[in-house]
N, C-alpha and C positions, 0 to 999 in steps of 0.2 A: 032499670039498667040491665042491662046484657054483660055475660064474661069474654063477649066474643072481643071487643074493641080494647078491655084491660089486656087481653093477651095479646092481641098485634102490638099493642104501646111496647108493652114488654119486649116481643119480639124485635121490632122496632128500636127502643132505648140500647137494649146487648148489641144490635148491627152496630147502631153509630159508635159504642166506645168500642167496639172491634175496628172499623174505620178508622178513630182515633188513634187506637194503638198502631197500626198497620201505618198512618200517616207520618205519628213520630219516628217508630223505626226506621219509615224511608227515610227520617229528615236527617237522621242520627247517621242514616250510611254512605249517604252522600260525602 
């Protein structure tokens, strides 16, 4: 196994709950 692909998951997983967050906040200021 490689640490190349555990650190894009990583990288990856922090995007999407930033996404998240950023989602709700729009939903909340509508």
């Amino acid at each position: 196994f490689f640490p190349q692909p555990l650190q894009a998951a990583r990288e990856l997983r922090s995007v999407l709950v930033e996404m998240a967050k950023t989602g709700r906040a729009a939903e909340q200021e509508r």
